[in-house]
N, CA, C and O of each residue as an XYZ file, in Angstrom:
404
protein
N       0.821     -1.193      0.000
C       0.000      0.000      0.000
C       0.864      1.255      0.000
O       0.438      2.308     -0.474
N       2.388      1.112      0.668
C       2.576      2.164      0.865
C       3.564      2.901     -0.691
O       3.852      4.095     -0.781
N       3.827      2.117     -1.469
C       4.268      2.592     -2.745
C       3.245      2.792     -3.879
O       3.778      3.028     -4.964
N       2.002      2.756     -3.880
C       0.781      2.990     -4.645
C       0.025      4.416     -4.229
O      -0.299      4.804     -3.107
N      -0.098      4.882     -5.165
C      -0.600      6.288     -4.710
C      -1.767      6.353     -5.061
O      -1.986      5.686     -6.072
N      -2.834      7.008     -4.554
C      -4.155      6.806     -4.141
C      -4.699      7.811     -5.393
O      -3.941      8.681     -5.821
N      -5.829      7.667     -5.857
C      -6.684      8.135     -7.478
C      -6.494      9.704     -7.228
O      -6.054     10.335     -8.189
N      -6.840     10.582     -5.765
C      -6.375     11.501     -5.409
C      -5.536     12.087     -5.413
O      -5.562     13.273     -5.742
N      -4.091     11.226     -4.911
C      -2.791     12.118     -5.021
C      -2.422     12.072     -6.312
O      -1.954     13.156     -6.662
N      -2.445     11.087     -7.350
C      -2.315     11.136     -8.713
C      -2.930     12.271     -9.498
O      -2.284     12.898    -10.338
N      -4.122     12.506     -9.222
C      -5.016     13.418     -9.835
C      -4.527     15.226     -9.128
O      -4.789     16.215     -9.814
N      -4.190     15.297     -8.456
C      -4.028     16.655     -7.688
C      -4.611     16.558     -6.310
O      -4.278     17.459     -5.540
N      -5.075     16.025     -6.050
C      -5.948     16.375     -4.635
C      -7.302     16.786     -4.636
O      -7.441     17.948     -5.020
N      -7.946     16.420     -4.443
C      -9.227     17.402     -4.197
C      -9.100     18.868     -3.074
O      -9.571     20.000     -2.959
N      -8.261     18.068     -2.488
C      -8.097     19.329     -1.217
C      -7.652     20.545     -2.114
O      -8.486     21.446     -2.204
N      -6.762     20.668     -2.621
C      -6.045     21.672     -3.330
C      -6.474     21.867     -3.993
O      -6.747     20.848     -4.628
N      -6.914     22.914     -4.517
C      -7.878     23.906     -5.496
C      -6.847     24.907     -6.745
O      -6.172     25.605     -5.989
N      -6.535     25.190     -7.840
C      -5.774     26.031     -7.787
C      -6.213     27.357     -8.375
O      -6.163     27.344     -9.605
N      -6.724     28.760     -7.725
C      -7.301     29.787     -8.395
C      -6.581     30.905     -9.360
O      -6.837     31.999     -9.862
N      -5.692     30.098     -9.314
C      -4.888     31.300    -10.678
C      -4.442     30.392    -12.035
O      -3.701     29.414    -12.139
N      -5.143     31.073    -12.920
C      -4.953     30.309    -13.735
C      -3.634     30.731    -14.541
O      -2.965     31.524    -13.879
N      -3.109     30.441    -15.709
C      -2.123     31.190    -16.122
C      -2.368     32.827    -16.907
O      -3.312     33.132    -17.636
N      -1.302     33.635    -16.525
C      -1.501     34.804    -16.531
C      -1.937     35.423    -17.650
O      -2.456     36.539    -17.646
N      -1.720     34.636    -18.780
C      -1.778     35.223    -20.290
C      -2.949     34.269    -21.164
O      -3.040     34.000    -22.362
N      -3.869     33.862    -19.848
C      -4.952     33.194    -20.252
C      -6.454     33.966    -20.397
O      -7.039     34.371    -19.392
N      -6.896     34.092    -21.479
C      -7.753     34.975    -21.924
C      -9.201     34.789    -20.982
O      -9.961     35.741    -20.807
N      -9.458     33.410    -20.403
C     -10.450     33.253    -19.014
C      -9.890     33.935    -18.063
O     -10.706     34.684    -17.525
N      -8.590     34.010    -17.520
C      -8.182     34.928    -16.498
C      -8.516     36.451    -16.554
O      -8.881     37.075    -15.557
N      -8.385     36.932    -17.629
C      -8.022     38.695    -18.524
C      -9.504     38.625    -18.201
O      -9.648     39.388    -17.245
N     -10.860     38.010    -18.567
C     -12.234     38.007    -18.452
C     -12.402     38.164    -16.956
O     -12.827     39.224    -16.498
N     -12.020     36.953    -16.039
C     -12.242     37.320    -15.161
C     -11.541     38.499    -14.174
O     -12.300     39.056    -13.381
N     -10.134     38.897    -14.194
C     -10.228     40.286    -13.610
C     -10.709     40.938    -14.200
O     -10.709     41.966    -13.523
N     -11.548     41.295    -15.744
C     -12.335     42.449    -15.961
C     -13.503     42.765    -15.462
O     -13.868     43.885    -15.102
N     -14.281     41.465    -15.431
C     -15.161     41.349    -14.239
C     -15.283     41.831    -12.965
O     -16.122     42.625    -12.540
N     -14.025     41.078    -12.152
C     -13.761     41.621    -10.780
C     -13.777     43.271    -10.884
O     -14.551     43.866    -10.136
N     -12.867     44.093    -11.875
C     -13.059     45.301    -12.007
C     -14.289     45.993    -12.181
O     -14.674     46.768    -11.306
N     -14.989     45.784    -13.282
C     -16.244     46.145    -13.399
C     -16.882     46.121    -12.274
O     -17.159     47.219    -11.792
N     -17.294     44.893    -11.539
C     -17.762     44.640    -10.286
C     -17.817     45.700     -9.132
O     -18.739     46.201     -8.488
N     -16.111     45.870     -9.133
C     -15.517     46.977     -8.126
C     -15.942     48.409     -7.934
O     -16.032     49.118     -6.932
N     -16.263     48.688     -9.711
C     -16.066     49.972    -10.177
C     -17.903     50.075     -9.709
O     -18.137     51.172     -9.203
N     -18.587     49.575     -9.756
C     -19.934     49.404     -9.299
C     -19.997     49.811     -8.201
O     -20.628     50.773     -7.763
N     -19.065     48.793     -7.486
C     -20.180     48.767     -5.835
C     -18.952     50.640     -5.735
O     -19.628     51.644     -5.508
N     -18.132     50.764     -5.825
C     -17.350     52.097     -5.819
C     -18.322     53.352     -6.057
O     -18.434     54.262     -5.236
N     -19.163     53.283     -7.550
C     -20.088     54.001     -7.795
C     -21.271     54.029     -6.464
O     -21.608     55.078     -5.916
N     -21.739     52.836     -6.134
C     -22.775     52.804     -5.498
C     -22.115     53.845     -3.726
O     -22.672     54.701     -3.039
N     -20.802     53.192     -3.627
C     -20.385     53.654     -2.483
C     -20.829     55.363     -2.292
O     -21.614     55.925     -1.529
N     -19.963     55.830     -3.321
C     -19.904     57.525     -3.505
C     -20.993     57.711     -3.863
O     -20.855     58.887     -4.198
N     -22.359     57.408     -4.143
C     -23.490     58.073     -4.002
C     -24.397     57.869     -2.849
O     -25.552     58.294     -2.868
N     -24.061     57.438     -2.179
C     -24.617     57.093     -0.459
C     -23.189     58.253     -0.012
O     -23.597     59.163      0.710
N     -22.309     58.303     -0.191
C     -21.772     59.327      0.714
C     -22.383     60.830      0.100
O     -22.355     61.886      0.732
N     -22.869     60.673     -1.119
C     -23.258     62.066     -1.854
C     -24.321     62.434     -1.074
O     -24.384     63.511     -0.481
N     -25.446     61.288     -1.046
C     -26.853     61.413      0.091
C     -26.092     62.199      1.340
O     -26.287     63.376      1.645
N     -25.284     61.384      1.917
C     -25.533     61.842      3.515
C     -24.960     63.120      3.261
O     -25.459     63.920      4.053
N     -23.995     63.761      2.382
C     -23.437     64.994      2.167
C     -24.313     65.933      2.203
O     -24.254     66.843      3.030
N     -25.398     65.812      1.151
C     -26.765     66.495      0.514
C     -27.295     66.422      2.026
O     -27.323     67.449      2.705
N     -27.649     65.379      2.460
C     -28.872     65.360      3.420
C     -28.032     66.269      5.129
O     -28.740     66.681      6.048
N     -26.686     66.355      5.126
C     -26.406     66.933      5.903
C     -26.147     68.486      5.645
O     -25.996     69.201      6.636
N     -26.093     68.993      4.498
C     -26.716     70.221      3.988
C     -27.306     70.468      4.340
O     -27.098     71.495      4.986
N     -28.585     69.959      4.383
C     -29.862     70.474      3.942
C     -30.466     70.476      5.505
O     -31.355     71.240      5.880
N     -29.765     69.403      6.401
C     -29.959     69.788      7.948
C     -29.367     71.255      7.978
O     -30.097     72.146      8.414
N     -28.334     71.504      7.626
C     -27.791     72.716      7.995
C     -28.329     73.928      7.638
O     -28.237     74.961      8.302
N     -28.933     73.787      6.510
C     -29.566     74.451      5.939
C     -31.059     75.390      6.443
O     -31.436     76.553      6.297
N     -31.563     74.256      7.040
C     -33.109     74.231      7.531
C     -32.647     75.252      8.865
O     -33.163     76.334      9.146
N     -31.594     74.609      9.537
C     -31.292     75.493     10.713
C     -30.927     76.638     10.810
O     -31.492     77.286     11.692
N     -29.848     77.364      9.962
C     -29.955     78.203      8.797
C     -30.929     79.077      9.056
O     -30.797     80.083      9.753
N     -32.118     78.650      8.396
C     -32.830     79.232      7.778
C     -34.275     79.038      9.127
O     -35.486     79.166      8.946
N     -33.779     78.814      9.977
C     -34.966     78.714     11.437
C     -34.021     80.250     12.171
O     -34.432     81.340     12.567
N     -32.819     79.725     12.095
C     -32.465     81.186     12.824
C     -32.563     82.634     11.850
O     -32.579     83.671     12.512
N     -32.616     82.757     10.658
C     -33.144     83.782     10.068
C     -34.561     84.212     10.127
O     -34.735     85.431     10.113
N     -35.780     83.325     10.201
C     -36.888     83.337     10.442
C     -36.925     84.147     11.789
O     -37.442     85.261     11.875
N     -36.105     83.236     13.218
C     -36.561     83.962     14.069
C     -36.351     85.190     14.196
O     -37.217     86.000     14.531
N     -34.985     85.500     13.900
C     -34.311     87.219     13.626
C     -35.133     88.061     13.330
O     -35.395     89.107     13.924
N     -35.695     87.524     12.143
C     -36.800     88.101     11.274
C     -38.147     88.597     12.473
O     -38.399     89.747     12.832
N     -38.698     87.591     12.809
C     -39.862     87.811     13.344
C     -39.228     88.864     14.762
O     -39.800     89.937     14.956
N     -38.328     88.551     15.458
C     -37.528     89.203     16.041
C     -37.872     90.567     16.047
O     -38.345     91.151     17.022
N     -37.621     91.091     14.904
C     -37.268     92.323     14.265
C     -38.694     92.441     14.334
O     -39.152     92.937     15.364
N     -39.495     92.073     13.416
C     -40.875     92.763     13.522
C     -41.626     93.255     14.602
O     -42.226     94.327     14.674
N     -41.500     92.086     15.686
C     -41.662     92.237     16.603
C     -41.621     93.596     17.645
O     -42.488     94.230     18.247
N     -39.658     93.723     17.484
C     -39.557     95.181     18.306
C     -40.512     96.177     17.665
O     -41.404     96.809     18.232
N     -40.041     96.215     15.917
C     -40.695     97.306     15.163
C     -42.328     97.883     16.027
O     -42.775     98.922     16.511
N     -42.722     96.597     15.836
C     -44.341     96.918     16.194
C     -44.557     97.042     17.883
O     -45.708     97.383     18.156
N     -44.115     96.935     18.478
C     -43.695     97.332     19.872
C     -43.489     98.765     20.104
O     -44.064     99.451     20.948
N     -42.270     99.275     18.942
C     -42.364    100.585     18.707
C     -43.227    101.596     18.769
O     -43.479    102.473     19.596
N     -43.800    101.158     17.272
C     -44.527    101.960     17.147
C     -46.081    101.886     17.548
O     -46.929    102.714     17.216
N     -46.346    100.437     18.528
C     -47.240    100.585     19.217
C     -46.976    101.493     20.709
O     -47.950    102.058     21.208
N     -46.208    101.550     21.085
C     -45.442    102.306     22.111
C     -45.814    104.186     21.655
O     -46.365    104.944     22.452
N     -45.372    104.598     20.273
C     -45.328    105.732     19.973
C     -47.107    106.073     19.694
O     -47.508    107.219     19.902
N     -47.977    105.106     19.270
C     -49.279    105.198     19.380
C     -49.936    105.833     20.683
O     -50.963    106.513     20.671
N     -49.199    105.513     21.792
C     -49.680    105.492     22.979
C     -49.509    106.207     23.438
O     -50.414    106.804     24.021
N     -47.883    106.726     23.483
C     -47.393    108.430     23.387
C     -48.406    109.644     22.931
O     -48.836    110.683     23.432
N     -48.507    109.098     22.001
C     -48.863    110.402     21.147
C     -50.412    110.160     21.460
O     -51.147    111.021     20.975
N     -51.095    109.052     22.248
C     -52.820    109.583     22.907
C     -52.539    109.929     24.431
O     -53.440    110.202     25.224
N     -51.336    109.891     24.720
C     -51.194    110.997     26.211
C     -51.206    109.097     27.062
O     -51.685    109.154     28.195
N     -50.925    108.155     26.789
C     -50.869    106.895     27.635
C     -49.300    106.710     27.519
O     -48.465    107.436     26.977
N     -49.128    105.229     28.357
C     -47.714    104.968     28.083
C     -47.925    103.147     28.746
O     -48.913    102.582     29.214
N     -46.715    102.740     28.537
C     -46.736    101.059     28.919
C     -47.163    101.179     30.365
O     -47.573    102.303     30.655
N     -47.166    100.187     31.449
C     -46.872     99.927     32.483
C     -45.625     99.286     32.661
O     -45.416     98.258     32.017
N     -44.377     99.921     33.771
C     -43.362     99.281     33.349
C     -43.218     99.226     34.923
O     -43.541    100.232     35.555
N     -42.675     97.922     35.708
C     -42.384     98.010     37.158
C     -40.916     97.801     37.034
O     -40.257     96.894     36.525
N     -40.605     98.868     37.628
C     -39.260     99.060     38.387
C     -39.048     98.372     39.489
O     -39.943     98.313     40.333
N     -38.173     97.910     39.627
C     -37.553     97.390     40.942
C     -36.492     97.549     41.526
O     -36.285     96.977     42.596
């Protein structure tokens, strides 16, 4: 038995697999173009999920932005008409109630 080699070791092994084929083999050239293509995909897919969260973290910034201009805004109107509800009151001989302390 021990000078007879088994249908396995004759053949290659099953265990042993070999994934490279030779380099200047036109199934090989196919398959890294593949793998590339592949790559260049999920790559694309990558950078437009970072484009989202880019955009979508804009547009948080944005909104906030644009909440503190609102309030400024109303802000402003606010005193305005305070004003010149104030000068209304003046000018009929009244005035606010204001407590000092």
């Amino acid at each position: 038995r021990r000078g007879r080699a088994s249908s396995e070791q004759r053949e290659g092994g099953a265990t042993k697999v070999s994934l490279s084929p030779p380099p200047h083999s036109w199934a090989w050239g196919r398959v890294i173009c593949l793998e590339r293509e592949k790559q260049e995909a999920q790559r694309l897919v990558k950078s437009c999920r970072n484009l989202c969260a880019g955009v979508a973290e804009e547009l948080c910034f944005a909104n906030k932005a644009l909440v503190m201009v609102r309030r400024a805004a109303l802000r402003s109107l606010l005193h305005r008409e305070h004003l010149q509800y104030q000068r209304e009151l003046n000018h009929g001989g009244k005035s606010f109630y204001v407590e000092r302390l």
